[in-house]
DODREN-358780 format. One record per residue (C-alpha): residue number from 1; residue in three letters; x negated, y negated, z negated. Coordinates in Angstrom, 1 decimal, padded with zeros to 4 digits, always signed. Last residue first. Layout:
N
+------+----------+--------+--------+--------+
! pati ! drendren !      x !      y !      z !
+------+----------+--------+--------+--------+
!  NUM !      ALA !      X !      Y !      Z !
...
+------+----------+--------+--------+--------+
***
This chain:
111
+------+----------+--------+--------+--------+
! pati ! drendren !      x !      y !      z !
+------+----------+--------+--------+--------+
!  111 !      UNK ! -076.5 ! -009.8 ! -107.3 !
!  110 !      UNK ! -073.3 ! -010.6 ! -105.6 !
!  109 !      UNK ! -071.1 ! -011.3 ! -108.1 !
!  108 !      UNK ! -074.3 ! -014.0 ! -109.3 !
!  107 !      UNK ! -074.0 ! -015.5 ! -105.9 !
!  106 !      UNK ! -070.2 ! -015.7 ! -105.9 !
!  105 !      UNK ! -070.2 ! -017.4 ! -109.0 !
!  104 !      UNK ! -073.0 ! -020.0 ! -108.0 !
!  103 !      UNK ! -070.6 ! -020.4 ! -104.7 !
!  102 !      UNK ! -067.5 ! -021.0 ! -106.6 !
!  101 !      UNK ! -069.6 ! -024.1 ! -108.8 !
!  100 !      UNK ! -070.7 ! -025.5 ! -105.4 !
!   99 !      UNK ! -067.2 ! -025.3 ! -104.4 !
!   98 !      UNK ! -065.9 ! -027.0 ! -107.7 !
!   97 !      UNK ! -068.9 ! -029.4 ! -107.9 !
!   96 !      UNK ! -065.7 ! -032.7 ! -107.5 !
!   95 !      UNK ! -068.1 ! -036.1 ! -108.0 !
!   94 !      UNK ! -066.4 ! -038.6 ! -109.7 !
!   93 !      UNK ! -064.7 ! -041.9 ! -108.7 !
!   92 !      UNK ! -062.9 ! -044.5 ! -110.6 !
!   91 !      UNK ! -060.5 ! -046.9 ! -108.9 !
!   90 !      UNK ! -058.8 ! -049.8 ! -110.7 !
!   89 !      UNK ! -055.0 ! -049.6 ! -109.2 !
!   88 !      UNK ! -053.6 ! -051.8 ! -107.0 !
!   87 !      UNK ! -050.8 ! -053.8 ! -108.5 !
!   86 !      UNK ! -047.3 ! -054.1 ! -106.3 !
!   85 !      UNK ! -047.4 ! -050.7 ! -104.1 !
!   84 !      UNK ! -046.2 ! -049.6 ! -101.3 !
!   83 !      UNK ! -046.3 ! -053.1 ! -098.7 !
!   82 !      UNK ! -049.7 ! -053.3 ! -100.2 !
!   81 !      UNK ! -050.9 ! -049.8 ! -099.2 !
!   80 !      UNK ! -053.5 ! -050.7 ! -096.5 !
!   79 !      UNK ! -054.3 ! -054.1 ! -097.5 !
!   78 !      UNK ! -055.2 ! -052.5 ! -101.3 !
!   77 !      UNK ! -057.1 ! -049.8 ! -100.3 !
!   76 !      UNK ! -059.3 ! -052.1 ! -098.3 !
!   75 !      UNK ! -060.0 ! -054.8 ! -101.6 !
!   74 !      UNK ! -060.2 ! -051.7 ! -103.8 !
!   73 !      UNK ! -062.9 ! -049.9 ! -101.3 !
!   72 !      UNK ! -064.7 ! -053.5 ! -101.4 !
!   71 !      UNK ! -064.6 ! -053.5 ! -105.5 !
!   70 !      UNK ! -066.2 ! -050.3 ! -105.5 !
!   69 !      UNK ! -068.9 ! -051.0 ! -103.2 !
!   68 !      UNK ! -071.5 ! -050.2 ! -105.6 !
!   67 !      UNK ! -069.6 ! -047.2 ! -107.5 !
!   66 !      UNK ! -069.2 ! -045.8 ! -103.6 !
!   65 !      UNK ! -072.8 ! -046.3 ! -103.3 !
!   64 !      UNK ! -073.7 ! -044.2 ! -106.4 !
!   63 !      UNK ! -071.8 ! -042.2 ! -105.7 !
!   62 !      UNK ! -073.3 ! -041.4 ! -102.1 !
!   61 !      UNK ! -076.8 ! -041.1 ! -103.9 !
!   60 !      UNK ! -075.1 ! -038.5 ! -106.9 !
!   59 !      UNK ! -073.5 ! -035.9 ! -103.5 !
!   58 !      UNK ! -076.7 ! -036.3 ! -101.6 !
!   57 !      UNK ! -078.1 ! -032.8 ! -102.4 !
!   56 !      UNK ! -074.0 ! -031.8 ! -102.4 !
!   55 !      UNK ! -074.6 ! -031.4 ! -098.3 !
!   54 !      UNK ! -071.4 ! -032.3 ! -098.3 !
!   53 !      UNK ! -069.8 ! -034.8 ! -100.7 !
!   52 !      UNK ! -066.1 ! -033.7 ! -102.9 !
!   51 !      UNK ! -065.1 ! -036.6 ! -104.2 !
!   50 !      UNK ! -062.5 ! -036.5 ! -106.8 !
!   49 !      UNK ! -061.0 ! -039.9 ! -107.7 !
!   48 !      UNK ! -059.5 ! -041.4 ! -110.9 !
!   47 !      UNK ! -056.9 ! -044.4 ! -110.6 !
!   46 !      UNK ! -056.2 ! -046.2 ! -113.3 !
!   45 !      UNK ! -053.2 ! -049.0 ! -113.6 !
!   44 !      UNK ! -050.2 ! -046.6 ! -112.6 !
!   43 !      UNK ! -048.5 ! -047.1 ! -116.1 !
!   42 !      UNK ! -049.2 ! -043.1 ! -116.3 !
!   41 !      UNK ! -052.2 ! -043.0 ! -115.0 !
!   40 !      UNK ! -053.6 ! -042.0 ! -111.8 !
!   39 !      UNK ! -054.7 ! -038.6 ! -110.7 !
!   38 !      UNK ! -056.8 ! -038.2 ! -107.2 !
!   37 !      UNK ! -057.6 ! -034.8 ! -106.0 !
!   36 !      UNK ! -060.5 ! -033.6 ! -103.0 !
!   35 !      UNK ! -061.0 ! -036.6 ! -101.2 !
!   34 !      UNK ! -063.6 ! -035.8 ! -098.4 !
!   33 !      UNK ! -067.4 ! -036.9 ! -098.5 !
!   32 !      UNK ! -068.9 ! -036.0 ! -095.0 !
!   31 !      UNK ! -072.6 ! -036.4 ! -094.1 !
!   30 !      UNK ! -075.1 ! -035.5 ! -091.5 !
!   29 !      UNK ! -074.7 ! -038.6 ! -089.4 !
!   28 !      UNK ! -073.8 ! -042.1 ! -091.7 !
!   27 !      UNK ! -072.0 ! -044.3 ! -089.3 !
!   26 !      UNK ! -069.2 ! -041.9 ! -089.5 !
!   25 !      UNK ! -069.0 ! -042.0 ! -093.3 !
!   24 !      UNK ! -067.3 ! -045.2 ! -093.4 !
!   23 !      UNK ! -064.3 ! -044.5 ! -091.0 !
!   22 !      UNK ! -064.0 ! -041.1 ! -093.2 !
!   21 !      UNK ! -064.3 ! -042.7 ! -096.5 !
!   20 !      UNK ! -061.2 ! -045.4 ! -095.6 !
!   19 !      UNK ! -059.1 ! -042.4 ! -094.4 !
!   18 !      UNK ! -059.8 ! -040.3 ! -097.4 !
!   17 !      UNK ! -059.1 ! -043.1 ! -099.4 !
!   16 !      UNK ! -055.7 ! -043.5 ! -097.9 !
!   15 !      UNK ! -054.1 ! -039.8 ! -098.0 !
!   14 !      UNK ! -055.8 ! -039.5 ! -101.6 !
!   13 !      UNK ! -053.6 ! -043.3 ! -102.4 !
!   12 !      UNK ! -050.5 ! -041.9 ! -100.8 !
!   11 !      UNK ! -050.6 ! -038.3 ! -102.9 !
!   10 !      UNK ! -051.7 ! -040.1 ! -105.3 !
!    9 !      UNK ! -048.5 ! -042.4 ! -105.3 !
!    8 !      UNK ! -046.3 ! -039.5 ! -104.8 !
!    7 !      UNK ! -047.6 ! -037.7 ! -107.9 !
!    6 !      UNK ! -047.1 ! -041.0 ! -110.3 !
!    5 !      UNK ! -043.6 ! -041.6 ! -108.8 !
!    4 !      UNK ! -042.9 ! -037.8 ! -109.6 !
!    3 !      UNK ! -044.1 ! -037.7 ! -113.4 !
!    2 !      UNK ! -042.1 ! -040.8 ! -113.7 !
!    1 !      UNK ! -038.9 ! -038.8 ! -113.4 !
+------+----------+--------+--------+--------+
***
């Protein structure tokens, strides 16, 4: 049963962090960082983010940013899901190298 609450509220917070990242990343041209999986823990206190950033090259600059800002992407997430959810969890992002890790492979399968 909880295993359910905690994949509805990633679904919700993944729907809403993409969101906020997308308003932000207009202003920077060239770049797009999308939300690739979220997990949160159990007691629904943690929250860990994948980002996936293209072009990777600035994937550990735009991490570093979001770990800056971290507190104001909280404060946002929070007034957009604060009618869903009583404690807002602490965010912690990563950076998601799945693709660029499926295009090494393909690259060696190819050579």
């Amino acid at each position: 049963m909880q295993e359910t609450r905690q994949n509805r509220i990633a679904r919700l917070l993944q729907k809403e962090l993409a969101e906020i990242f997308q308003s932000q990343t207009r202003m920077m041209r060239g770049v797009m960082v999308s939300v690739t999986r979220v997990r949160i823990s159990p007691d629904l206190s943690i929250c860990t983010a994948y980002l996936s950033v293209f072009p990777s090259e600035k994937a550990e600059e735009i991490l570093e940013n979001v770990n800056k800002n971290n507190k104001t992407i909280r404060y946002e997430l929070g007034t957009r899901v604060r009618n869903q959810l009583r404690i807002i969890p602490e965010l912690r992002f990563f950076v998601d190298d799945s693709l660029d890790y499926i295009e090494h492979i393909d690259e060696l399968l190819r050579s």
